[in-house]
C-alpha positions as CSV (number, residue, x, y, z in Angstrom):
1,X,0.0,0.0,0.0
2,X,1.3,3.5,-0.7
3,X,2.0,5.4,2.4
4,X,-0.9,8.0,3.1
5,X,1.2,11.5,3.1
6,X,2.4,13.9,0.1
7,X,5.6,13.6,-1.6
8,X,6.6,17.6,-1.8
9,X,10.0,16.3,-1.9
10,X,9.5,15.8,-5.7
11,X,10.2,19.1,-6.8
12,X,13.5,19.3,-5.1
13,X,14.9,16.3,-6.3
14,X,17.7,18.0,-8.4
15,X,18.6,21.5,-9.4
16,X,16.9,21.8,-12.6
17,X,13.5,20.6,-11.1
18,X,14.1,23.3,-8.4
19,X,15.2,25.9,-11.0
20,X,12.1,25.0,-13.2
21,X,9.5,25.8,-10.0
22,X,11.3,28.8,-8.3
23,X,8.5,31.2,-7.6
24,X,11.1,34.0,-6.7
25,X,14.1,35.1,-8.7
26,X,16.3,38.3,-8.4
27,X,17.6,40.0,-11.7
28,X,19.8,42.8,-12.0
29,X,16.9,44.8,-13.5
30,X,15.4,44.9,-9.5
31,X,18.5,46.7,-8.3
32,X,19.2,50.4,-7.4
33,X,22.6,51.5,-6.1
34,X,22.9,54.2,-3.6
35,X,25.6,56.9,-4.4
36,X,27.1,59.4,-2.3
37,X,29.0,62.3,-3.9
38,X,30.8,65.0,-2.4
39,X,31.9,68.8,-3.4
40,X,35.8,69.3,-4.3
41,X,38.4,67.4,-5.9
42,X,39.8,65.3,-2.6
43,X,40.3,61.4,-3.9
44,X,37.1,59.1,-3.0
45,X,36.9,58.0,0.2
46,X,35.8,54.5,1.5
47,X,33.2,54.8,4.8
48,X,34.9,53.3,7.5
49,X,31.7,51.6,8.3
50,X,30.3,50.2,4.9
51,X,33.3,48.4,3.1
52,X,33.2,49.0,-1.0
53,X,31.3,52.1,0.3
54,X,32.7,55.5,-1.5
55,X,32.4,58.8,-1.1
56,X,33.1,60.3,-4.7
57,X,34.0,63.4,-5.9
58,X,32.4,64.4,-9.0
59,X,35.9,63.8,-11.7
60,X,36.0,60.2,-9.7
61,X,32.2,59.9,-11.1
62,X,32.2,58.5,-14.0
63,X,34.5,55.5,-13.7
64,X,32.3,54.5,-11.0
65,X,29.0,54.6,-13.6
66,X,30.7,53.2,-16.5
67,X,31.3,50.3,-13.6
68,X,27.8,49.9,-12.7
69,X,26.7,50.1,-16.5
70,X,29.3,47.0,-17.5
71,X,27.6,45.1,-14.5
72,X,23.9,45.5,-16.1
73,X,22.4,48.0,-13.1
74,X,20.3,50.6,-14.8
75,X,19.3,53.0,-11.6
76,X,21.0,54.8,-9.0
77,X,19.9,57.3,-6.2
78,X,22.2,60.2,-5.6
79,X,22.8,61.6,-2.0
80,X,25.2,65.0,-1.8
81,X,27.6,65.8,0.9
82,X,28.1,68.9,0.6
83,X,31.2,71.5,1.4
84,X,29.2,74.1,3.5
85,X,25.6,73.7,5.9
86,X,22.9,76.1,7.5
87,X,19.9,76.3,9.0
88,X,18.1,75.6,6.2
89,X,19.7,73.3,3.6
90,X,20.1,75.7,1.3
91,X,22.2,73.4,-0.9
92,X,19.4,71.0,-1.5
93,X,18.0,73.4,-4.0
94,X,20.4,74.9,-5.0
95,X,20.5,74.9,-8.6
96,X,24.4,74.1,-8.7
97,X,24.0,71.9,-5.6
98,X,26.2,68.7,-5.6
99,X,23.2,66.4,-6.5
100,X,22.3,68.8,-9.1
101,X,25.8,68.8,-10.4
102,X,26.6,65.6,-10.0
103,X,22.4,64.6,-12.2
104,X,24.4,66.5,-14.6
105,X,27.0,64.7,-15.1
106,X,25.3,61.1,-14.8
107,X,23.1,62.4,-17.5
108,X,25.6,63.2,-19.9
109,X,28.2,60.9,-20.0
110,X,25.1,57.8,-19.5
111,X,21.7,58.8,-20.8
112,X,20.3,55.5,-20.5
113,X,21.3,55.4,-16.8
114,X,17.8,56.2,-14.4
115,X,19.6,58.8,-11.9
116,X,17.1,59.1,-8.4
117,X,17.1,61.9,-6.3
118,X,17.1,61.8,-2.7
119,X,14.8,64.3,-1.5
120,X,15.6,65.0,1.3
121,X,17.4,68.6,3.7
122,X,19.5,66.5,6.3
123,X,22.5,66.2,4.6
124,X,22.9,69.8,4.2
125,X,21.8,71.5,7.3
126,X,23.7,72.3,10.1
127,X,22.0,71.0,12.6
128,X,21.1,67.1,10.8
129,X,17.6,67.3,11.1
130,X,15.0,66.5,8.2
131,X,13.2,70.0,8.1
132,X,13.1,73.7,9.4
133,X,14.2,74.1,12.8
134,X,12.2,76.9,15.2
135,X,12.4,76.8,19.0
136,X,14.0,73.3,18.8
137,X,10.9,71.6,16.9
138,X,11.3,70.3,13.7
139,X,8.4,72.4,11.8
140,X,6.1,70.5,9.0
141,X,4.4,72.9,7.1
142,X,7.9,75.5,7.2
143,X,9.5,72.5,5.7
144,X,7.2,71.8,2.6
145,X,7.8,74.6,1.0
146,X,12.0,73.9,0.9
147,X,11.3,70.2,0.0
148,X,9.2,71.6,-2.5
149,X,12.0,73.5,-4.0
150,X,14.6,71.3,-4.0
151,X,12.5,68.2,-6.0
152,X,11.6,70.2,-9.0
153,X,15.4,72.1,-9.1
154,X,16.6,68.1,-9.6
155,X,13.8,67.8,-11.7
156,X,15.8,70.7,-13.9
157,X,19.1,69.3,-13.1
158,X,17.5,66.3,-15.4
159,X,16.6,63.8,-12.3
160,X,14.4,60.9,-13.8
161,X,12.3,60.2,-10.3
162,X,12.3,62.3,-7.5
163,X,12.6,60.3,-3.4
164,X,11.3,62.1,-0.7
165,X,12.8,60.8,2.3
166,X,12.2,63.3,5.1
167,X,8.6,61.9,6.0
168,X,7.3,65.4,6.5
169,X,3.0,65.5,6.3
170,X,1.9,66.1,2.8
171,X,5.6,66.0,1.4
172,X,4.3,64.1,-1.1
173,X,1.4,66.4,-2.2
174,X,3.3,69.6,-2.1
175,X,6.1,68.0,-3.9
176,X,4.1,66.8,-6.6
177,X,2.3,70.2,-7.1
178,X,5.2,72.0,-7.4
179,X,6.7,69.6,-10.3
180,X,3.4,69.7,-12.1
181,X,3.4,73.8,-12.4
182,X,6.9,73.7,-13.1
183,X,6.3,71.6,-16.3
184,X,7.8,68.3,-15.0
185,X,4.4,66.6,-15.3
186,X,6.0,63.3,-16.1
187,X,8.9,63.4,-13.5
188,X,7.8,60.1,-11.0
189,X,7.6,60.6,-7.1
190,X,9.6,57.7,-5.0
191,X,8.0,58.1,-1.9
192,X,9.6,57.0,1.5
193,X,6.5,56.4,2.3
194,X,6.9,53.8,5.3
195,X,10.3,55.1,6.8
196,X,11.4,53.7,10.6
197,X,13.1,55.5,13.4
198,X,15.6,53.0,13.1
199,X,19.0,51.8,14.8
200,X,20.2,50.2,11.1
201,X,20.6,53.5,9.6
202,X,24.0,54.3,11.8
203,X,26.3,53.7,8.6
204,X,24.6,55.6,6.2
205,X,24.9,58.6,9.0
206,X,28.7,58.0,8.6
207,X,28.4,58.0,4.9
208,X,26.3,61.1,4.6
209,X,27.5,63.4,7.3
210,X,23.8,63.4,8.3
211,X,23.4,62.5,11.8
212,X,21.1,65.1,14.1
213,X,23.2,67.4,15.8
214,X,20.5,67.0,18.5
215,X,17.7,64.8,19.7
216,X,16.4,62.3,17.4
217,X,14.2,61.8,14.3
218,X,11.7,60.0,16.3
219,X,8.7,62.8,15.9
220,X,8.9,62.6,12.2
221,X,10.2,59.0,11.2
222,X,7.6,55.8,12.2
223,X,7.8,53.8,15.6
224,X,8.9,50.5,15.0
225,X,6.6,48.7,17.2
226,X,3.6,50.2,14.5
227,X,2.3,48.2,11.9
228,X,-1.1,49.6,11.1
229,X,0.5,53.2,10.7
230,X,2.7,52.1,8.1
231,X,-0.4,51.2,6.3
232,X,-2.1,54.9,6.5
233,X,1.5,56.8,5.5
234,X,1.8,54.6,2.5
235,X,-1.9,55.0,1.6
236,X,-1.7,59.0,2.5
237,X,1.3,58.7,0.0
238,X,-0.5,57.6,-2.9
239,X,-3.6,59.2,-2.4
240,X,-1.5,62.4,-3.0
241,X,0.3,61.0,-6.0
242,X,3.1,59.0,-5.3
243,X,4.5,56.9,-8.5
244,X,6.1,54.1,-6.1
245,X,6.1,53.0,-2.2
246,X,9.6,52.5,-0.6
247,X,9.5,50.7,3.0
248,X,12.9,51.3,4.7
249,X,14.2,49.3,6.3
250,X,13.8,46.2,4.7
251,X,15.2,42.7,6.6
252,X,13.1,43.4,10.1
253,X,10.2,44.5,8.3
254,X,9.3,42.0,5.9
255,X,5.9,42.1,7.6
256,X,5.1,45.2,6.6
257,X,6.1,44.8,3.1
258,X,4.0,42.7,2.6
259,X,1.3,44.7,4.3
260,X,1.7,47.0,1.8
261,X,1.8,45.1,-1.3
262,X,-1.8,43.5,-0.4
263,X,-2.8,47.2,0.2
264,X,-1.7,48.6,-3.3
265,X,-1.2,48.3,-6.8
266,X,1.6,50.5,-7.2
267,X,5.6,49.4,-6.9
268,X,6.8,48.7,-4.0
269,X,10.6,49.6,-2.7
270,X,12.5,47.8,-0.2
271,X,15.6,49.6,1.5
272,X,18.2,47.2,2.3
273,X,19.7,49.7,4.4
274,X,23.1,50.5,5.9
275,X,23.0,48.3,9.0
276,X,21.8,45.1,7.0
277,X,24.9,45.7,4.8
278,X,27.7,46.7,7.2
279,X,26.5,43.6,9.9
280,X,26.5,41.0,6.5
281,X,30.2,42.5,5.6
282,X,31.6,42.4,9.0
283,X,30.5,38.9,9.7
284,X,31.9,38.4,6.5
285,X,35.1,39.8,7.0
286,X,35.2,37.2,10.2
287,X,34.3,34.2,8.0
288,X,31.6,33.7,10.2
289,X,29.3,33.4,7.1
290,X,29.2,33.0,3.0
291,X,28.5,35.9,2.2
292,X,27.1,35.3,-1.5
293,X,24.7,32.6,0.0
294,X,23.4,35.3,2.2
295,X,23.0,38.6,0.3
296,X,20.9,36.6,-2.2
297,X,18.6,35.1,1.0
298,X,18.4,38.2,1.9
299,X,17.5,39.7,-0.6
300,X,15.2,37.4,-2.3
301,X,13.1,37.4,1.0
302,X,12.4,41.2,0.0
303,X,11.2,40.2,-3.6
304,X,9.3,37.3,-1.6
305,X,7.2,39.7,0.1
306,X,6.4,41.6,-2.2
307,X,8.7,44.5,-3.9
308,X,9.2,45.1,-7.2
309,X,12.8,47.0,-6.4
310,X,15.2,46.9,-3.9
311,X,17.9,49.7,-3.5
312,X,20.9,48.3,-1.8
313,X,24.6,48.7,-1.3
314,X,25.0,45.0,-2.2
315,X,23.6,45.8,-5.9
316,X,27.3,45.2,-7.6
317,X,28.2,42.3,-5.3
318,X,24.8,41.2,-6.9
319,X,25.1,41.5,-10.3
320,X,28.7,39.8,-10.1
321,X,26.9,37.2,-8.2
322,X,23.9,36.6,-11.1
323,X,26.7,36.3,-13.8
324,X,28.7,34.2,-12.1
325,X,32.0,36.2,-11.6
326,X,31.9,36.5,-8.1
């Protein structure tokens, strides 16, 4: 008599069979690598904190596109470090601002390239916050109307989608009004629309020269005990015309991912942040892991829960991985 239980077993029996029912599978196409780049001439300069992590000047540019163009990535997102800081960010949108400048340059020497600009004040205001400071709070509504500024003056710079990352009320809104009557009608808004209060972004803080100069971002950025929440930001988000959903981070908040992908039609963005990158590298470094084997766990789970894109510092690693060079 046959035994009374399934044979699931059957579908795993040998690597084509496992290849041929895979019902997740990364591709280069789903990647977006993060790029910081900083005013002056001064050689590029690895973070301490997120080994194969550069800081680039903008002549040290291009060999780093023409790498990323060779490996098959098609989209980047630009974050500027810039020389000089004040209260208000002023080189966010400023028309010759380093992510302006650097747009630019992406643009010209690789057309085909999608170039994504962080939206965002923190990395050029002096005191590291997100927004306009008064009497110590971090003010919404003052705030708008600088964020405002700064998307459609990357719009000009030749930016293909604009990020908002500052998670600022009605960012997205404001932000999309003011590229509509400035003529960029077609220019997509990345929203961060789920973004946590979250311990894994201490790298990036390195990387950008962006950490607060005081308190915390924890009035602005999401709880991460909060699950429902998540679920009103991202659906505030599109209601006021945001193009795509990012969810950042990514690895301890798989749950809500998926969350929001049952909740909407539009693409969803997972962050594979900072933290998730420098903890894989280190342990890594130790030999405490395989590195390869992990990255693509990781990163599949993301594509497993739902996203249609994942930006990530592992994106080169990756595309070495998926043609076998690594």
């Amino acid at each position: 008599m046959s035994p009374n239980f399934d044979r699931h077993r059957r579908l795993r029996s040998s690597a084509t069979i496992r290849d041929l029912v895979r019902e997740t599978v990364l591709h280069t196409d789903d990647l977006i690598y993060p790029i910081f780049v900083k005013e002056g001439n001064e050689a590029k300069t690895e973070v301490s904190s997120m080994p194969g992590v550069f800081q680039f000047p903008l002549p040290e540019l291009e060999s780093e596109i023409a790498e990323l163009t060779k490996l098959g990535i098609k989209a980047i997102i630009l974050f500027g470090l810039p020389d000089d800081k004040d209260d208000v960010g002023t080189g966010a949108y400023h028309d010759h601002g380093i992510v302006q400048e650097a747009t630019r340059l992406v643009k010209d020497i690789a057309p085909e390239m999608i170039v994504i600009a962080d939206t965002c004040l923190c990395e050029f205001t002096d005191h590291g916050h997100c927004g306009v400071i008064e009497n110590g709070e971090v003010k919404n509504d003052a705030s708008l109307e600088l964020l405002k500024q700064t998307a459609v003056s990357q719009a000009k710079a030749g930016a293909d989608i604009i990020a908002p990352s500052n998670m600022m009320d009605g960012f997205v809104q404001v932000i999309r009004e003011g590229l509509d009557e400035a003529g960029y009608q077609d220019i997509p808004i990345m929203s961060y629309a789920v973004k946590y209060a979250s311990a894994f972004y201490g790298p990036f803080r390195d990387a950008a020269n962006s950490a607060p100069q005081f308190g915390d971002r924890k009035s602005y950025q999401m709880d991460p005990a909060n699950r429902l929440e998540a679920l009103r930001e991202a659906k505030s988000d599109e209601r006021e015309g945001a193009d795509f959903l990012i969810v950042k981070p990514s690895l301890s908040y798989l749950d809500i991912i998926r969350d929001v992908r049952n909740q909407t039609n539009l693409p969803v963005v997972a962050y594979n942040v900072s933290g998730e990158y420098a903890m894989v590298k280190a342990a890594s470094a130790n030999g405490w892991i395989d590195e390869e084997r992990i990255v693509m766990e990781m990163l599949t789970s993301m594509k497993r829960a739902g996203v249609s894109l994942i930006i990530t510092y592992f994106a080169k690693d990756v595309a070495l991985y998926l043609k076998g060079d690594a």
